[in-house]
SELUM-471339 format. One record per residue: residue number from 0; residue in three letters; chain; x negated, y, z of N, C-alpha, C, CB in turn. Coordinates in steps of 0.1 Angstrom, whole numbers. Glycine has a CB too. Layout:
N
{r NUM,"ALA","A",{X,Y,Z},{X,Y,Z},{X,Y,Z},{X,Y,Z}}
...
END
This chain:
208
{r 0,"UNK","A",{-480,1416,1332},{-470,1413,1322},{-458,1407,1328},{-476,1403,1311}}
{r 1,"UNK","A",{-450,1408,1325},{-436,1406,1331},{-426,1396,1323},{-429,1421,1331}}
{r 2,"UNK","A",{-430,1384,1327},{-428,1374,1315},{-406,1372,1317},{-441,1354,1318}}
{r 3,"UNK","A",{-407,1369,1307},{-392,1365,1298},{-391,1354,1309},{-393,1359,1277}}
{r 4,"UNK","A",{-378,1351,1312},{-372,1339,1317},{-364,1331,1308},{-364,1342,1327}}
{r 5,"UNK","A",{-369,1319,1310},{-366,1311,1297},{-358,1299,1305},{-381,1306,1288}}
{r 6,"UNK","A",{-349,1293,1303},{-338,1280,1307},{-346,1268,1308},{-325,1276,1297}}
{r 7,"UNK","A",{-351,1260,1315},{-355,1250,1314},{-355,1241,1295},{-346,1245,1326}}
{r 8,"UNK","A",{-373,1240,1294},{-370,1235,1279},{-370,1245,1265},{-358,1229,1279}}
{r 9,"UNK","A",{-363,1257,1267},{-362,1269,1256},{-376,1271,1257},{-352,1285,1260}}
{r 10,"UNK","A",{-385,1273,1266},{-398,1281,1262},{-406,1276,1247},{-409,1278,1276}}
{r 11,"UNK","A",{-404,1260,1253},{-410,1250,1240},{-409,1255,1227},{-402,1236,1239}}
{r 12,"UNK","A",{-391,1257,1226},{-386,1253,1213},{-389,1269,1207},{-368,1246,1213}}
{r 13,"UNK","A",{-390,1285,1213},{-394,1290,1211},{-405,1295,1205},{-391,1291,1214}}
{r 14,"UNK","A",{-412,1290,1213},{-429,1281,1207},{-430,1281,1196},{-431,1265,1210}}
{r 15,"UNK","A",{-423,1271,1192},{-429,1259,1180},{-420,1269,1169},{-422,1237,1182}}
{r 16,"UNK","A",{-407,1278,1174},{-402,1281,1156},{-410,1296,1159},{-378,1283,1149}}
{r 17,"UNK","A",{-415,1301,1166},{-426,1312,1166},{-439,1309,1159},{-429,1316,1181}}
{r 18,"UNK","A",{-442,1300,1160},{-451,1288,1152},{-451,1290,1140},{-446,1274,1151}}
{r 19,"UNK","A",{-438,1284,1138},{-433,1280,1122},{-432,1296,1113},{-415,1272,1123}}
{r 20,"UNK","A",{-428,1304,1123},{-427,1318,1115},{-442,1323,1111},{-420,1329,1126}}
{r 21,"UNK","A",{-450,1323,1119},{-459,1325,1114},{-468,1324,1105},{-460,1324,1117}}
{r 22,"UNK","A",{-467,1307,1111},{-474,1297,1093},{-465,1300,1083},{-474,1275,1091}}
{r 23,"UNK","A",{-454,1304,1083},{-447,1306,1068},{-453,1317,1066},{-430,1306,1066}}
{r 24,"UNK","A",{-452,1328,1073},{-464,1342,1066},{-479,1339,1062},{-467,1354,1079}}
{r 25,"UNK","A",{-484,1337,1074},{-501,1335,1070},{-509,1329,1074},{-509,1343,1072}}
{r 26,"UNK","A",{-500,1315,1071},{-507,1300,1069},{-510,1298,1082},{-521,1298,1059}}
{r 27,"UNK","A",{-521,1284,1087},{-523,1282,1102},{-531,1288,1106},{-524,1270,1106}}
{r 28,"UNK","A",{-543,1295,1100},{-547,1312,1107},{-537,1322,1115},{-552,1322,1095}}
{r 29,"UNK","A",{-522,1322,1113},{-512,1330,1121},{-511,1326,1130},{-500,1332,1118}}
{r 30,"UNK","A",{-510,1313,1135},{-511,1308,1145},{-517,1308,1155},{-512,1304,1144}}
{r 31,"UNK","A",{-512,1319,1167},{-525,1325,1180},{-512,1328,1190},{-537,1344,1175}}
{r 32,"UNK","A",{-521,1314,1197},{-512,1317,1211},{-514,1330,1220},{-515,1304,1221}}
{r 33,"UNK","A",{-526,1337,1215},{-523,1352,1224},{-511,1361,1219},{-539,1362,1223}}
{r 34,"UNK","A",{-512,1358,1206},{-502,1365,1195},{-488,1362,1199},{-504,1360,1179}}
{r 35,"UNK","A",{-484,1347,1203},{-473,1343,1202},{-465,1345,1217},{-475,1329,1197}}
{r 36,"UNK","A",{-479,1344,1227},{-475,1349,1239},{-469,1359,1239},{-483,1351,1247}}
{r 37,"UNK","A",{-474,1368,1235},{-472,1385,1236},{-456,1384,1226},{-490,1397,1226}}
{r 38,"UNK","A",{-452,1378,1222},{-441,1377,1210},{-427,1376,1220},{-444,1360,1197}}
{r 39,"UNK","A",{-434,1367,1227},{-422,1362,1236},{-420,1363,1252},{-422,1349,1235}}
{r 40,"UNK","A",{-434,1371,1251},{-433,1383,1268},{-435,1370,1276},{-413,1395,1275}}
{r 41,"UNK","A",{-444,1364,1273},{-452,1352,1285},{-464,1355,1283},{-450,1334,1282}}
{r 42,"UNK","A",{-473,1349,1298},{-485,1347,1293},{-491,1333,1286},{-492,1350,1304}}
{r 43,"UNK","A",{-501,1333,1285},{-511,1323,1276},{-510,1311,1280},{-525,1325,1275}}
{r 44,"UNK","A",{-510,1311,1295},{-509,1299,1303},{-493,1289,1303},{-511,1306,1318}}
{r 45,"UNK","A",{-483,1300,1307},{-472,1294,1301},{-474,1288,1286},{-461,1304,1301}}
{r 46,"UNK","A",{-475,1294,1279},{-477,1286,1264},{-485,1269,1269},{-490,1297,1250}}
{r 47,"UNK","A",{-497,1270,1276},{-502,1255,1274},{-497,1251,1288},{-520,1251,1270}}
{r 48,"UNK","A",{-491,1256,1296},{-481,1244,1301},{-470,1235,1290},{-471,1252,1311}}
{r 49,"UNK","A",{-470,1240,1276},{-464,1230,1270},{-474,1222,1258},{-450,1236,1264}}
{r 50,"UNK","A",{-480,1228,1254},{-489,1228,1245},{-507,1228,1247},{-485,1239,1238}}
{r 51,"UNK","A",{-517,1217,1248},{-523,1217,1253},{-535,1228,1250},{-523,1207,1255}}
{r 52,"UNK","A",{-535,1231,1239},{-546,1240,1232},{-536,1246,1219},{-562,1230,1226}}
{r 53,"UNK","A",{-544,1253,1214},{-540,1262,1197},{-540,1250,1190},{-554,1275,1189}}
{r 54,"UNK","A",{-552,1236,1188},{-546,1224,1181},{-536,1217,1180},{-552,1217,1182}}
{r 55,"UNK","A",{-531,1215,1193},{-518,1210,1198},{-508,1215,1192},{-516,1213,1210}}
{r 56,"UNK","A",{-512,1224,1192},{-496,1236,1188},{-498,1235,1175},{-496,1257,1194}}
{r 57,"UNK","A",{-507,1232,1166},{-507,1233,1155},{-500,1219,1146},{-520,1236,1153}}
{r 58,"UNK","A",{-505,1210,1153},{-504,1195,1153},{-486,1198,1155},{-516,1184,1167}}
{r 59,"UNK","A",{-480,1204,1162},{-469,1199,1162},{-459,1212,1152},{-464,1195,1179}}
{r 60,"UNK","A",{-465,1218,1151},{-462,1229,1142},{-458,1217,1125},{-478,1243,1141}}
{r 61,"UNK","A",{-472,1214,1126},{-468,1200,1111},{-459,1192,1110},{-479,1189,1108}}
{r 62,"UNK","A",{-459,1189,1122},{-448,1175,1128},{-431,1184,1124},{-451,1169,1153}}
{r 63,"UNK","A",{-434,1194,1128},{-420,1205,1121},{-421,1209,1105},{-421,1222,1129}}
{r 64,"UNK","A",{-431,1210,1104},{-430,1214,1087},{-431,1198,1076},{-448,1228,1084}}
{r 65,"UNK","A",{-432,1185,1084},{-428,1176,1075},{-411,1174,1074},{-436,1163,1080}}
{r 66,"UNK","A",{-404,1176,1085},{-389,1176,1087},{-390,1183,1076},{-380,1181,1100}}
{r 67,"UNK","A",{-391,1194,1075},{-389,1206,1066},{-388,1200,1048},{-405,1217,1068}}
{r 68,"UNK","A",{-400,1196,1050},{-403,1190,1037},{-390,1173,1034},{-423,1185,1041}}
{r 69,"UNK","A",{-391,1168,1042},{-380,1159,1042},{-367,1166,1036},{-377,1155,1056}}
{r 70,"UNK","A",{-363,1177,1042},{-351,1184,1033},{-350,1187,1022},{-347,1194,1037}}
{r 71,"UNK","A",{-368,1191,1014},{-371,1197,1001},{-363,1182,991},{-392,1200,999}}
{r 72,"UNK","A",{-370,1171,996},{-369,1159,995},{-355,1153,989},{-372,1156,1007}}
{r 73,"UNK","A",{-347,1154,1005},{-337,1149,1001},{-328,1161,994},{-331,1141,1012}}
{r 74,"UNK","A",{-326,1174,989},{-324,1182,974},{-327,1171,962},{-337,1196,972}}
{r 75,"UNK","A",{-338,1170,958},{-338,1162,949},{-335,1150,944},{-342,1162,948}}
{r 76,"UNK","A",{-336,1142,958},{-327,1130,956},{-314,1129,956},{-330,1124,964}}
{r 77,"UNK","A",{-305,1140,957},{-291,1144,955},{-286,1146,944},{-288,1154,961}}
{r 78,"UNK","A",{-301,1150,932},{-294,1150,921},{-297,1138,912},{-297,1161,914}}
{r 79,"UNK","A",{-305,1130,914},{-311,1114,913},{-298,1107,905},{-314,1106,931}}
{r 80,"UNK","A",{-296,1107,890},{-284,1097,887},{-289,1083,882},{-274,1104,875}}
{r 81,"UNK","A",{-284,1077,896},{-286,1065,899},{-276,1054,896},{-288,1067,911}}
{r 82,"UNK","A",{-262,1062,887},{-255,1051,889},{-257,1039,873},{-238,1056,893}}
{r 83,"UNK","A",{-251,1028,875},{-258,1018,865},{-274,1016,862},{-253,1022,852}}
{r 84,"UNK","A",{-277,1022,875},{-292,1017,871},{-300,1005,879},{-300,1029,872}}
{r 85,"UNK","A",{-309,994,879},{-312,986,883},{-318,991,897},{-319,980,873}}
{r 86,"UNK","A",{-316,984,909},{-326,988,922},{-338,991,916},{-327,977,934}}
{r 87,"UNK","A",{-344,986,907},{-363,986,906},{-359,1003,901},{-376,971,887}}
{r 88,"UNK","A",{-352,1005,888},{-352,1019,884},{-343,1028,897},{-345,1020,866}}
{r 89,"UNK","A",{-342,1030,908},{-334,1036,913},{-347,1040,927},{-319,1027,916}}
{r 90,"UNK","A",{-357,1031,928},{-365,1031,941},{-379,1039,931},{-367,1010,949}}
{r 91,"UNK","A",{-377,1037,915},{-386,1045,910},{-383,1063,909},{-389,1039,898}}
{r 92,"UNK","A",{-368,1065,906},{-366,1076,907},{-367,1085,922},{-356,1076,902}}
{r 93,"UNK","A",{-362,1076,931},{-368,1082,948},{-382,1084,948},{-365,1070,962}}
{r 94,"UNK","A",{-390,1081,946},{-403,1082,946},{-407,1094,933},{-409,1066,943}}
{r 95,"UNK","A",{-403,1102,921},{-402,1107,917},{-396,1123,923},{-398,1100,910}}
{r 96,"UNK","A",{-382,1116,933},{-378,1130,936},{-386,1134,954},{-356,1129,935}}
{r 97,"UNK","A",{-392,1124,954},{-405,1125,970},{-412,1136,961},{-420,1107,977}}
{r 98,"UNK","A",{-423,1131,950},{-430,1142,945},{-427,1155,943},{-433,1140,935}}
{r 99,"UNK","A",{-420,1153,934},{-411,1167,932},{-406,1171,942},{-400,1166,923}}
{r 100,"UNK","A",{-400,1170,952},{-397,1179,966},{-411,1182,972},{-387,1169,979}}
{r 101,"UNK","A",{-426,1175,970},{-431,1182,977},{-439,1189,970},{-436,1176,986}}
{r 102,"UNK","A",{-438,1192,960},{-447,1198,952},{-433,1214,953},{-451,1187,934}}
{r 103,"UNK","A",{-419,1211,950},{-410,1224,957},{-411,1233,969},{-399,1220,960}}
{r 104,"UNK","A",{-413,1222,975},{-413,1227,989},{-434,1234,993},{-407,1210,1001}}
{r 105,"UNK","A",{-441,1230,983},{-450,1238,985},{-448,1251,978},{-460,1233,982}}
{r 106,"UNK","A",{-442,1254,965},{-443,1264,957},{-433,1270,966},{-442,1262,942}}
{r 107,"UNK","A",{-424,1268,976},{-415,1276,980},{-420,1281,994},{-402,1270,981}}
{r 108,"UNK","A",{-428,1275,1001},{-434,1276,1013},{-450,1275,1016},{-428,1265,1019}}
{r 109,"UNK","A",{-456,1284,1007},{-471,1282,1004},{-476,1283,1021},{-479,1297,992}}
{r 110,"UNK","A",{-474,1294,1032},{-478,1289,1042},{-480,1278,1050},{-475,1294,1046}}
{r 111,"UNK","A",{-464,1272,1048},{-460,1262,1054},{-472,1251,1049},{-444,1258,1050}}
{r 112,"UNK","A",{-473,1254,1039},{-478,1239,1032},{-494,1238,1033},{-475,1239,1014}}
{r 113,"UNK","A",{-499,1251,1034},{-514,1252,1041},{-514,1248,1051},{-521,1264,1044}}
{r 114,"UNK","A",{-504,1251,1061},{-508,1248,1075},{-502,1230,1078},{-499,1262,1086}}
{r 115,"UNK","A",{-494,1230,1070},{-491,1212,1071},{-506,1205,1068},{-477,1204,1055}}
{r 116,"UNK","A",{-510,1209,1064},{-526,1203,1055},{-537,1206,1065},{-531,1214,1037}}
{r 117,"UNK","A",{-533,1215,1070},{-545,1221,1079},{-554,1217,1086},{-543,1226,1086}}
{r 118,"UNK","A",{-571,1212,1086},{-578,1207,1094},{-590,1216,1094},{-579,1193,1092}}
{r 119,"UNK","A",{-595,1220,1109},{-605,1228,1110},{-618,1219,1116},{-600,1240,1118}}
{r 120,"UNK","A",{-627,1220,1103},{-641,1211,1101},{-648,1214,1115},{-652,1218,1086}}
{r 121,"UNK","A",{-644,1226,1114},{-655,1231,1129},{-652,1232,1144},{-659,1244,1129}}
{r 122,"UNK","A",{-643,1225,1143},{-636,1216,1157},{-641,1205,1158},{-622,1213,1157}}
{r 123,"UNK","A",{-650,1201,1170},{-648,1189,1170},{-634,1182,1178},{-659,1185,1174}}
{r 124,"UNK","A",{-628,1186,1183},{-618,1179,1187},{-607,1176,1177},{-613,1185,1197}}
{r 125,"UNK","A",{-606,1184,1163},{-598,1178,1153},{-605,1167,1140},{-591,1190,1146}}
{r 126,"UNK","A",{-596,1161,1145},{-599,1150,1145},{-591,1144,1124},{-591,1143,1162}}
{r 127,"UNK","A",{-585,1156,1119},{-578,1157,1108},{-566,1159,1109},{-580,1148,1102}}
{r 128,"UNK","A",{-559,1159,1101},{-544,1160,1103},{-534,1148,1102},{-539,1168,1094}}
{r 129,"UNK","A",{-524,1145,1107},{-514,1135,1110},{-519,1126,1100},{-498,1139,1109}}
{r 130,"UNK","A",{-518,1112,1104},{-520,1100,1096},{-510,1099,1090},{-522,1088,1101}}
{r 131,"UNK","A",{-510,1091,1076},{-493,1084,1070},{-483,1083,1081},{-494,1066,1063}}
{r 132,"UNK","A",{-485,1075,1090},{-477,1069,1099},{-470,1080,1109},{-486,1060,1105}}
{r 133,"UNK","A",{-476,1091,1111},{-468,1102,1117},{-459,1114,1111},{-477,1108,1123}}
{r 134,"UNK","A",{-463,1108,1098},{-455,1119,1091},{-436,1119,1089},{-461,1117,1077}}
{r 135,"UNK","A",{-435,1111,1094},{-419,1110,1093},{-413,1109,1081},{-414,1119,1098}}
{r 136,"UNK","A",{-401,1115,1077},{-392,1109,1064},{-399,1107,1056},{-383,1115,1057}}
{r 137,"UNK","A",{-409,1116,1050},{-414,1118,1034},{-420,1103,1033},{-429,1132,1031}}
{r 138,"UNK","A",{-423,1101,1044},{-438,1087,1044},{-423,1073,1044},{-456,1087,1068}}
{r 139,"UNK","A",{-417,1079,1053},{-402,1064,1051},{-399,1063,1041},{-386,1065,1057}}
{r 140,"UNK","A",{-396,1074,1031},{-391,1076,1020},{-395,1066,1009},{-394,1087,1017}}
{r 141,"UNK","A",{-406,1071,1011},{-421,1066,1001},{-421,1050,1002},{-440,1074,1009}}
{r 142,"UNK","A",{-425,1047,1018},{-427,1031,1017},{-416,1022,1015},{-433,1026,1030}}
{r 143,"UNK","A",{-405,1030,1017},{-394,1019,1017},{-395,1021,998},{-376,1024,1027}}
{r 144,"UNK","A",{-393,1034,993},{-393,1023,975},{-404,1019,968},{-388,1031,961}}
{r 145,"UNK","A",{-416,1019,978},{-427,1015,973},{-424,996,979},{-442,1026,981}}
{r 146,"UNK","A",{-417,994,987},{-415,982,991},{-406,972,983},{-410,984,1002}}
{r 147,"UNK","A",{-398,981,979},{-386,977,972},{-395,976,956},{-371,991,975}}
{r 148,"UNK","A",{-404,981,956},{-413,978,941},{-418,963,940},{-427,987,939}}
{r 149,"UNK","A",{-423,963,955},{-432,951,958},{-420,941,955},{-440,949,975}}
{r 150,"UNK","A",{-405,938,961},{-397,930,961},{-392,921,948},{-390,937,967}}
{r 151,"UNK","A",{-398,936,938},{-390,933,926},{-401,929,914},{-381,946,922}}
{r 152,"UNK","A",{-415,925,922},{-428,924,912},{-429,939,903},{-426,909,900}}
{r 153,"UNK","A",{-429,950,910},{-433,956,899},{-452,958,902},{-422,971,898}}
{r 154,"UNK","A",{-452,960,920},{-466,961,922},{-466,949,933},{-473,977,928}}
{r 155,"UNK","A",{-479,950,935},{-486,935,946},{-484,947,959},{-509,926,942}}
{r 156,"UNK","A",{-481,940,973},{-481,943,984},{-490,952,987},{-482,934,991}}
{r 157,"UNK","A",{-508,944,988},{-516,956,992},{-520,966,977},{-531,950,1000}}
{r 158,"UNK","A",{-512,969,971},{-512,981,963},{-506,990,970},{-508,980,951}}
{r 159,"UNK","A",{-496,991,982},{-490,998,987},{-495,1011,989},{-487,993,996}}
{r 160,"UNK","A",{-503,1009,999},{-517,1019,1006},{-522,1028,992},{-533,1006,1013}}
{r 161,"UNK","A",{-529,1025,980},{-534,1024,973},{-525,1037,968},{-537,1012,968}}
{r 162,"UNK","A",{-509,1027,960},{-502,1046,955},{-497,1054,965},{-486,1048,944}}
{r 163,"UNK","A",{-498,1049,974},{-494,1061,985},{-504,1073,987},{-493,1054,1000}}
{r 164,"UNK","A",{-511,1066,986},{-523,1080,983},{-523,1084,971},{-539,1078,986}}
{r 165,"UNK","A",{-524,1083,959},{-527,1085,948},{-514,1092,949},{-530,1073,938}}
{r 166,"UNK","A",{-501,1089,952},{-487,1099,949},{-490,1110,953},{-473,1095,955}}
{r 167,"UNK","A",{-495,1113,969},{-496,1124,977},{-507,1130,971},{-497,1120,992}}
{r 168,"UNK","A",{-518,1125,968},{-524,1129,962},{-522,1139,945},{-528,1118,964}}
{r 169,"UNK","A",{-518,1130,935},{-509,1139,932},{-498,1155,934},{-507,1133,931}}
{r 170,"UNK","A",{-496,1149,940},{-485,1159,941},{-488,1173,951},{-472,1151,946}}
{r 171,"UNK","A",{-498,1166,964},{-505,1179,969},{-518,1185,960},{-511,1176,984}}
{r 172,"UNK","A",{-525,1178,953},{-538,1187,948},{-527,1195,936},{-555,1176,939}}
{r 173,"UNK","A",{-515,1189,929},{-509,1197,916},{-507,1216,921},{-490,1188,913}}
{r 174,"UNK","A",{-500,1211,935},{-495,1220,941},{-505,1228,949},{-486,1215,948}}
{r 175,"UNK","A",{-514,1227,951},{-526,1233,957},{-528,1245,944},{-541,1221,961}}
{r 176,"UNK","A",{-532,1236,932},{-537,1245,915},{-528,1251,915},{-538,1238,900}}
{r 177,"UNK","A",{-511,1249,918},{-502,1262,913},{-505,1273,923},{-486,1259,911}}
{r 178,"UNK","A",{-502,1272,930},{-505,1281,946},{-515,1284,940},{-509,1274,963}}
{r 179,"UNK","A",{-525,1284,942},{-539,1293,940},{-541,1301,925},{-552,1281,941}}
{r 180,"UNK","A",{-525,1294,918},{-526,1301,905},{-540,1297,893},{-526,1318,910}}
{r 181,"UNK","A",{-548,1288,897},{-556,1276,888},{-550,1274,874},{-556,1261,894}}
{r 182,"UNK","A",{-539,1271,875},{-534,1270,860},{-526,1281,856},{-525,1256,857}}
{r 183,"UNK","A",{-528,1281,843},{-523,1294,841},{-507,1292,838},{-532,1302,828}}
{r 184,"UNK","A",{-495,1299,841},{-482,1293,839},{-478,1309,836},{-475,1284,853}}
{r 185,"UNK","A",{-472,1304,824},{-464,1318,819},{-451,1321,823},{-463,1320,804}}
{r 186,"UNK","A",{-439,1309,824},{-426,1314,831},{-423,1298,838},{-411,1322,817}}
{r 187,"UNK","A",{-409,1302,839},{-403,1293,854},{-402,1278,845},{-383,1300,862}}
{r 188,"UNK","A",{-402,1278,828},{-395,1269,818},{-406,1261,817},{-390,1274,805}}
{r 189,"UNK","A",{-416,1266,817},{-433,1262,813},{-437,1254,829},{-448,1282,809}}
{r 190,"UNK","A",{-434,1261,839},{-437,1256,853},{-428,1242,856},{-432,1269,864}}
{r 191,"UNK","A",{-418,1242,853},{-407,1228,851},{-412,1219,848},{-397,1227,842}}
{r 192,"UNK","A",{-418,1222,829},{-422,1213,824},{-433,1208,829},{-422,1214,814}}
{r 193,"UNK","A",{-443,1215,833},{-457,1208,838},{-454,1202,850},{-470,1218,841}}
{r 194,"UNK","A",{-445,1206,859},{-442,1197,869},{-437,1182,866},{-433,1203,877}}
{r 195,"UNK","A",{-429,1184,863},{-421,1172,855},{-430,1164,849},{-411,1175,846}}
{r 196,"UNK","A",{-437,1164,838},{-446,1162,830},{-457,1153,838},{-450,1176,825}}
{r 197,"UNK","A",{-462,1158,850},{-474,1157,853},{-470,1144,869},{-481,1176,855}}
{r 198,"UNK","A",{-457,1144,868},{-451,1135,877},{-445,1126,870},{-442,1140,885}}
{r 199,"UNK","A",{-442,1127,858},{-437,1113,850},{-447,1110,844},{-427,1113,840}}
{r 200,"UNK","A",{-460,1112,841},{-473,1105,839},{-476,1092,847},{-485,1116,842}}
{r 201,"UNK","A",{-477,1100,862},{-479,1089,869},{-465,1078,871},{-483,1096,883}}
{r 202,"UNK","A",{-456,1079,872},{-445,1072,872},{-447,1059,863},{-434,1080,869}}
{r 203,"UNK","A",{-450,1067,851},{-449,1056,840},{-458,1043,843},{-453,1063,824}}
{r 204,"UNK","A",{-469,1049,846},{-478,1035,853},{-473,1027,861},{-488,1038,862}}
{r 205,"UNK","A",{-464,1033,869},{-458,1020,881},{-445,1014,874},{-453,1028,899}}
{r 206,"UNK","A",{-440,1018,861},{-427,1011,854},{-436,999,845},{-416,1023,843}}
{r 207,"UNK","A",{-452,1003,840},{-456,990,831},{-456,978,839},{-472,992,825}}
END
């Protein structure tokens, strides 16, 4: 095989959006460093000179598709009308437009969003997918107006942990049922509302 010469560093970054192209087609099953080799006229070996296994590569494939999701993110928080409203109601609506970006950014990126999720049972070397703490914006997003709740008595400190899961929670199992087409949705007006709907349910609990 007659591999591609790559500039010091390019091999990587080719990598990872060869990666990304994939999981956006066919989830983190696309994902085959023999596949990706052959994509980019290297062998297999070059690939885990950067990447230590197919997990690796997957693991940072997510670490790319949360950025991703961060952009779904901040879309919605751009339309957020925030002005005259109290910090407590302003740190609830960020946390509103976190859901709703990730519940967008799944319906817009169903691969992406399998393979962000992705953990294979029958590995033992995976170990699950990224903790809160590696996830980057979405999870800054989150704790900082989940903090800014705590500041303002709306919740107690260690409740933090508690809706942080329950939000993500939310908003990935909602988005799992539409993806898989579980609920039945007849047009784009009906799909709004249940989104919306099903994200100001929970909200309203953290304003009592």
């Amino acid at each position: 095989m007659t591999e591609k010469k790559y500039h010091h560093g390019n091999l990587k970054a080719a990598i990872l959006q060869s990666a990304l192209r994939r999981a956006a087609e066919s989830g983190p099953t696309g994902i085959s460093v023999r596949e990706i080799a052959r994509e980019l006229h290297v062998s297999p070996p070059a690939i885990y000179r950067h990447y230590t296994n197919q997990l690796d590569l997957i693991r940072a494939t997510q670490q790319a598709i949360f950025d991703i999701i961060a952009q779904f993110i901040d879309k919605d928080m751009l339309v957020l009308e925030v002005a005259n409203t109290s910090e407590p109601q302003q740190s609830l609506q960020q946390l509103r437009a976190i859901a709703l970006g990730y519940i967008h950014f799944g319906l817009a990126e169903p691969g992406l969003f399998r393979t962000g999720a992705y953990y294979n049972s029958d590995d033992p070397s995976d170990t699950g997918t990224p903790s809160y703490d590696t996830v980057g914006k979405p999870l800054q997003y989150q704790r900082a107006a989940l903090n800014n709740l705590v500041k303002y008595g709306y919740i107690q400190s260690d409740m933090i942990d508690v809706y942080t899961s329950v939000l993500w929670a939310l908003a990935h199992g909602l988005t799992i049922l539409l993806i898989d087409k579980q609920i039945p949705v007849r047009s784009e007006s009906e799909l709004d509302a249940l989104i919306n709907t099903t994200v100001d349910i929970v909200m309203r609990g953290l304003e009592q």
